[in-house]
C-alpha positions in Angstrom: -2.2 7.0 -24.9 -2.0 8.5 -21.4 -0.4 12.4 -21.5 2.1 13.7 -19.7 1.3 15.4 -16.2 1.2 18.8 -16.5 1.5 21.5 -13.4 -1.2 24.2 -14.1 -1.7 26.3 -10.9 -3.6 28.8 -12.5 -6.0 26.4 -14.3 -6.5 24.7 -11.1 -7.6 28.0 -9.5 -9.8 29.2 -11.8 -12.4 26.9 -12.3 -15.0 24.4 -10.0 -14.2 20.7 -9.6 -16.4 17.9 -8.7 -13.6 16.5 -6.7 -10.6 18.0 -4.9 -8.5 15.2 -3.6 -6.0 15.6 -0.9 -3.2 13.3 -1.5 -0.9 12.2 -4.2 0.2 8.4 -3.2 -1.7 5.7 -4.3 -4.9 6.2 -2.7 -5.2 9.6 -3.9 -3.8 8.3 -7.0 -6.5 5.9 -7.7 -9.4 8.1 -6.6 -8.2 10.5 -9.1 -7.8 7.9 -11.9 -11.4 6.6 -11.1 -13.4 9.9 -10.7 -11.9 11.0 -13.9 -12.9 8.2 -15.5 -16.3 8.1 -15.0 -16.4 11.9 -15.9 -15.9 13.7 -12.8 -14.0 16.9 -12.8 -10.9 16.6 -10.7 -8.1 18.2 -9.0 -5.3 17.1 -6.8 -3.5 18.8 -4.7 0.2 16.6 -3.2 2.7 18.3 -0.5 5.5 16.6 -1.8 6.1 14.4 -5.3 3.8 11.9 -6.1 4.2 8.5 -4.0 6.9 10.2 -2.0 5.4 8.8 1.1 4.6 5.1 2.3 3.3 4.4 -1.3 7.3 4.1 -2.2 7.9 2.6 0.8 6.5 -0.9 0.7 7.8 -4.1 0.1 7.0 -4.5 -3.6 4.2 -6.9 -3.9 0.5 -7.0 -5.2 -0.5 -9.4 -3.3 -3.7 -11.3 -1.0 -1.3 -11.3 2.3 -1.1 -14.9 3.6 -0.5 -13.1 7.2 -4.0 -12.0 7.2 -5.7 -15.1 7.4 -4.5 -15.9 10.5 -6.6 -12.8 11.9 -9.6 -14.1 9.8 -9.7 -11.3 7.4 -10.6 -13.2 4.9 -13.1 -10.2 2.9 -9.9 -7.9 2.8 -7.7 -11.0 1.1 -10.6 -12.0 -1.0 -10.3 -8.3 -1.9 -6.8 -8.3 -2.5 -6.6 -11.1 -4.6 -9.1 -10.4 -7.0 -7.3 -6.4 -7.2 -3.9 -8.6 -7.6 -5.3 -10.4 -11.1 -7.0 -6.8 -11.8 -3.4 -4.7 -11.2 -2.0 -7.8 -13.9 -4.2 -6.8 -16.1 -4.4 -3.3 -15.9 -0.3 -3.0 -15.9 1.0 -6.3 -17.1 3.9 -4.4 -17.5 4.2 -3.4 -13.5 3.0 -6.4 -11.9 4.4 -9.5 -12.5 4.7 -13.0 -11.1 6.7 -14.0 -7.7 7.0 -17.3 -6.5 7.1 -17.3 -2.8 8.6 -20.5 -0.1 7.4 -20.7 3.5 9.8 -23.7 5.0 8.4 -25.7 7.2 10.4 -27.0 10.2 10.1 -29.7 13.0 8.9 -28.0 16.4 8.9 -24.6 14.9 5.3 -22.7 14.5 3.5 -22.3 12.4 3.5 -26.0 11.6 3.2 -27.9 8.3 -0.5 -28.4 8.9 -1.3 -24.9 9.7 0.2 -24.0 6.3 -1.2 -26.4 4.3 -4.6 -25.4 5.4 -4.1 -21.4 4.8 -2.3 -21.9 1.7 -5.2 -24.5 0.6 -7.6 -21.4 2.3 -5.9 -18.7 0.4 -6.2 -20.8 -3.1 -10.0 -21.0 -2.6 -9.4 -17.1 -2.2 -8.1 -16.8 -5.5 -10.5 -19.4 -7.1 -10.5 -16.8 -10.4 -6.7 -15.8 -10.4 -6.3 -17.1 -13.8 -9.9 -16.3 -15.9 -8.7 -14.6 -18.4 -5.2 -14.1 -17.7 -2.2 -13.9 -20.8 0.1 -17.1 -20.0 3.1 -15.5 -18.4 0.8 -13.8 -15.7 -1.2 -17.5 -14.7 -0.1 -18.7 -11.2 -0.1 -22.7 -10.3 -1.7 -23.4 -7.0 0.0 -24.3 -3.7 2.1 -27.7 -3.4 4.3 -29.0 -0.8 8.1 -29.5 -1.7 9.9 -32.2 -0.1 12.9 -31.2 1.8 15.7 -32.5 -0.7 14.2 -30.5 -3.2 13.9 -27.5 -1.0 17.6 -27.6 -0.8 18.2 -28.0 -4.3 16.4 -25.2 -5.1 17.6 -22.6 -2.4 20.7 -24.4 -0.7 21.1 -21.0 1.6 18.2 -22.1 4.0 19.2 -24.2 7.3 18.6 -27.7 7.1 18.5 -29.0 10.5 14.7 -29.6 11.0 13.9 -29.0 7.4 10.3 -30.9 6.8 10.0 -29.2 3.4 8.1 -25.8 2.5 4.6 -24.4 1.2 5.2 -23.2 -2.2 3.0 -20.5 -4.1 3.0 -17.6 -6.7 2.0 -14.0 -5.8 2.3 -10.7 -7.5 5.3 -8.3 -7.4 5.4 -4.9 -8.5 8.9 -3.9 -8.5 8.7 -0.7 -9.5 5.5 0.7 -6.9 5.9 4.9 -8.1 5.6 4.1 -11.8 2.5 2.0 -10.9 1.3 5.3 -9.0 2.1 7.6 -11.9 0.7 5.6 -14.6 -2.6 6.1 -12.7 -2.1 9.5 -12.5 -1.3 10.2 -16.4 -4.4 8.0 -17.8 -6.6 10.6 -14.9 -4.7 13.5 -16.4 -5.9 11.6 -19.9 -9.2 11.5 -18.9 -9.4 15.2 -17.5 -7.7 15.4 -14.2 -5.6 18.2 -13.1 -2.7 17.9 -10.8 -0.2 19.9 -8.9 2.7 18.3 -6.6 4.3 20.2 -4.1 1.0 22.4 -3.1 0.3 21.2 0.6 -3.5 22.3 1.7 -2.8 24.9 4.3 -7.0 25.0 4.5 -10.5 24.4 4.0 -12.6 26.7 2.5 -16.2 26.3 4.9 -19.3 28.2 3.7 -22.0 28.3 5.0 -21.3 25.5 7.3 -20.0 23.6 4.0 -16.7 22.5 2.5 -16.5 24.2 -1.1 -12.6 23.7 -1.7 -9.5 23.6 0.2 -6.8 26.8 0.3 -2.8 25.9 -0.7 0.2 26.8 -1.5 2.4 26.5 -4.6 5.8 25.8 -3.2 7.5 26.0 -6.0 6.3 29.9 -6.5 5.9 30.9 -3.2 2.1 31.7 -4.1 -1.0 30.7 -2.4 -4.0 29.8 -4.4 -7.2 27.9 -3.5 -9.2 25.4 -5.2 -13.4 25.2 -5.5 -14.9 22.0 -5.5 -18.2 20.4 -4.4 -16.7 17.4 -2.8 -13.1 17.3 -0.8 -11.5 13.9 -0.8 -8.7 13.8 2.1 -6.3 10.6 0.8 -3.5 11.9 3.1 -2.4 8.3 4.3 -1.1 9.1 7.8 -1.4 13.0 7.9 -5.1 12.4 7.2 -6.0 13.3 10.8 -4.4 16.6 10.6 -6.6 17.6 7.2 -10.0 16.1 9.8 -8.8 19.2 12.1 -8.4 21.2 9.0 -12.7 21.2 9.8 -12.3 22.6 13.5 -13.9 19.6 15.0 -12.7 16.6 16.6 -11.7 13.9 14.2 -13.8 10.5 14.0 -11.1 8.2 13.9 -7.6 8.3 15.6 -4.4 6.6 13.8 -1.6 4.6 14.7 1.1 4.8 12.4 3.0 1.6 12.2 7.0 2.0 10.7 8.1 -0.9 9.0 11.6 -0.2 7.4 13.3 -2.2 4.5 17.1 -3.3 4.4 18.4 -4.0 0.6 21.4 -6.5 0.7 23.3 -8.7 -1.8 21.1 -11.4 -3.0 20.5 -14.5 -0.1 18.2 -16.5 -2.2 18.0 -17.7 -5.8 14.5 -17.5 -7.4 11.8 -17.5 -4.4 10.8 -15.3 -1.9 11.3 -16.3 1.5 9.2 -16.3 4.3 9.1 -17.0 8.0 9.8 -16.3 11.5 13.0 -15.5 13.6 14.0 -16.8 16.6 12.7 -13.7 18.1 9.2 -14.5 16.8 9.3 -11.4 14.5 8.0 -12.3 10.8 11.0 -12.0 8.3 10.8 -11.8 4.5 13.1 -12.2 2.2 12.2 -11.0 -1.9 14.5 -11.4 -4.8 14.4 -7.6 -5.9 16.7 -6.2 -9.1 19.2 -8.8 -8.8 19.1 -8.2 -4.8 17.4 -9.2 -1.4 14.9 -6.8 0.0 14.5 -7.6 3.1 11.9 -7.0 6.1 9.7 -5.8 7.4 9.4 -4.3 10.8 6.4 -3.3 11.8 5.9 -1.2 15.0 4.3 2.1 15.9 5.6 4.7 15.3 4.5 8.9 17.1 7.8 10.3 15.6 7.8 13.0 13.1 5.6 12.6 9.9 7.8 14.0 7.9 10.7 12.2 5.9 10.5 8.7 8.0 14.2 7.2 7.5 15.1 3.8 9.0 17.5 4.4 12.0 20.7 2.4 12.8 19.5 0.5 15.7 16.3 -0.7 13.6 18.5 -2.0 10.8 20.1 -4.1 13.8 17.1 -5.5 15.0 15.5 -6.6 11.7 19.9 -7.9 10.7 19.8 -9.9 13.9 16.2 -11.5 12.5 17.5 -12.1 9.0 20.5 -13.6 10.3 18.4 -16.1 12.8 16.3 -17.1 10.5 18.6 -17.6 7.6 22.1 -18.1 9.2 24.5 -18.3 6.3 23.5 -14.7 5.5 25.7 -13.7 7.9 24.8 -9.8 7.3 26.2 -6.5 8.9 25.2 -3.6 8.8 28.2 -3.0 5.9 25.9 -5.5 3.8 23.2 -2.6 3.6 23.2 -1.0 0.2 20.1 0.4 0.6 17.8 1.3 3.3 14.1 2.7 3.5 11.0 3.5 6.0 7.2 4.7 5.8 4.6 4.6 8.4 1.6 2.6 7.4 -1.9 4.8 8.4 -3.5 2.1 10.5 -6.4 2.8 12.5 -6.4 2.9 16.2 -7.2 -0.3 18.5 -6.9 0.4 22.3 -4.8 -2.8 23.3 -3.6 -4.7 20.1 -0.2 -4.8 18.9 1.0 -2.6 15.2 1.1 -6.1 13.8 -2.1 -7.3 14.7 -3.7 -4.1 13.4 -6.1 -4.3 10.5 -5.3 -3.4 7.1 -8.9 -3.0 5.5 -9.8 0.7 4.9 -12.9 2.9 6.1 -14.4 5.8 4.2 -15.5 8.9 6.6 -18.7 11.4 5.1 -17.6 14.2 7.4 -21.6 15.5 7.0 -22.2 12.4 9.8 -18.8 12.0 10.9 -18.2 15.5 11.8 -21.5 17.7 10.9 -19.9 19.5 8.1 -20.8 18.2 4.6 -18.3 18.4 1.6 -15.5 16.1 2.5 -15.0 12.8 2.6 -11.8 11.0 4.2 -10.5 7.6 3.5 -7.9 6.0 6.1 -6.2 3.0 5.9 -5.9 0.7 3.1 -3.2 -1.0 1.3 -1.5 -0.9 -2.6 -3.2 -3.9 -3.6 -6.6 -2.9 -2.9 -6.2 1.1 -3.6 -8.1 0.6 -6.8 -11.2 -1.0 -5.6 -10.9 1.8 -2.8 -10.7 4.3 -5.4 -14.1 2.9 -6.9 -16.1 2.7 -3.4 -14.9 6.1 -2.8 -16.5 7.7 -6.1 -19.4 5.4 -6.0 -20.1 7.4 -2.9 -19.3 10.5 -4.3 -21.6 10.6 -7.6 -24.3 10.2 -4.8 -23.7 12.7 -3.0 -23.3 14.6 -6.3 -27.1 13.3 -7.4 -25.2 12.0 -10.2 -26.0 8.1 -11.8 -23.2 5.7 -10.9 -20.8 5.4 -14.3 
């Protein structure tokens, strides 16, 4: 039975960890729940509460990302759809099934036959989605639904042009922080210590090697530092800022994409919508707690790090989408109940668009990347595959450590 999280400043600084990681959203999250499993002593160290970031931020689904194929990233959906039957498994209780409806119309792009072949792509994908799999967690493959049945089952979509839709089932996890925290409670289970609000003000470098980082414990006032033989930075987007934390220059630059969610009365019945606006902007459209969460913008963003809130004129753009892509949902900005923003860490591509921008994730060994040895720094990266992040991140620590993989 996983325990409680406890806050133990003073245990944290008085012993030696194998791991100190940097970073209480998912990614951290995950490395910790890993590490500790396999027997690794670890701490972690969050500036704020856990998942306060762009691991709250997201739009709610475990999923392979359809839009991914079009880039011909098909390793990181692979990746992603075998984490999504692993997340079902793991927390049956967090992750559950959505069925999702891409309508199809005449002269608009993509086109019927471009679906059909990534959702018949993406099925091959997920070849093992229901080995071993309890019944209310098995998904039915991809079918095409005929227009009149379209309409029967979501009457809200426009039917002028309406060829029919691409239906499918993909994972939603509608609650993404308790999926963070019960990762964090089976690490604390399994060993793991933790204190939120304690931002790393430092890195502790001797002898030319990291041996711990140097915080403060907001909460007290008090600084304190932590020993460990490996540093793990899972900072999402303020990753870059623990790199300089090493006085060299960072390997890897980020740019931040913003995406920001609008939560409305509900606009569909049971499926999750997807397509494009007039403007050519991807809209989304996911029943959520008896609602429509809708979005998702996605553009960079070199504002403040801190506290990333939607602003009004965003909300305007991503209404005006919604209501060109769905017409009858009429919405204004009075229609917003609820609105939220995070910054996805993406890694820098001189030229490409935010959108266009990969999601897969890359592990940094600052004793190459840098010249310093003792840290390691993970960038990038997405909820669905934080897990099987989490394991190529210790697999690489316990060699480092000289330890056998566990």
């Amino acid at each position: 039975m996983p325990q409680a999280l406890k806050r133990d400043i003073a245990a944290l600084g008085s012993q030696q960890f194998d791991l100190c990681v940097v970073g209480g959203g998912i990614t951290g999250l995950c490395v910790a729940h890993d590490a500790a499993a396999r027997g690794l002593a670890v701490a972690l160290l969050e500036r704020w509460d856990f998942a306060a970031g762009t691991s709250s931020a997201t739009t709610k689904l475990i999923h392979g990302g359809t839009r991914y194929l079009e880039q011909l990233e098909l390793g990181l959906v692979r990746e992603a759809l075998h984490e999504r039957r692993v997340l079902m498994r793991l927390a049956p209780h967090l992750v559950r099934v959505q069925p999702f409806m891409i309508p199809v119309y005449k002269g608009h792009k993509p086109s019927g036959a471009a679906i059909r072949t990534g959702m018949a792509l993406y099925d091959a994908l997920s070849y093992d989605k229901n080995w071993d799999m309890p019944a209310d967690k098995h998904m039915s493959w991809h079918r095409f639904m005929p227009s009149q049945e379209v309409v029967e089952v979501e009457p809200h979509l426009p039917t002028e042009g309406l060829k029919g839709a691409s239906v499918y089932q993909d994972g939603q996890a509608p609650n993404p922080m308790r999926l963070c925290i019960e990762f964090a409670k089976t690490a604390a289970t399994n060993g793991a210590l933790f204190a939120n609000y304690a931002p790393v003000t430092g890195l502790r470098i001797e002898e030319g090697r990291v041996t711990g980082v140097e915080a403060l414990d907001e909460l007290s006032g008090q600084a304190f530092g932590v020993k460990a033989k490996l540093v793990v930075n899972c900072a999402g987007i303020w990753a870059v800022e623990v790199m300089k934390l090493l006085g060299k220059p960072p390997p890897v630059q980020l740019s931040p994409s913003k995406g920001i969610h609008l939560v409305t009365r509900p606009l569909t019945r049971r499926y999750a919508v997807a397509g494009f606006a007039p403007s050519g902007r991807r809209v989304m459209i996911v029943p959520w707690r008896g609602k429509s969460l809708v979005g998702v913008t996605d553009e960079y963003y070199d504002g403040p790090l801190d506290r990333i809130r939607p602003t009004v004129e965003e909300a305007k753009v991503l209404l005006e989408d919604v209501n060109g892509f769905l017409p009858s949902a009429k919405l204004t900005l009075a229609d917003i109940e609820h609105a939220y923003a995070g910054a996805r860490p993406l890694i820098h591509q001189p030229g490409k668009k935010a959108s266009d921008l990969s999601r897969a994730y890359k592990l940094f060994d600052h004793a190459s990347a840098s010249g310093v040895p003792g840290m390691l720094s993970v960038v990038g990266g997405k909820l669905t595959t934080s897990r099987s992040l989490a394991e190529t991140v210790t697999n690489h620590a316990l060699k480092l450590l000289g330890i056998s993989a566990k």
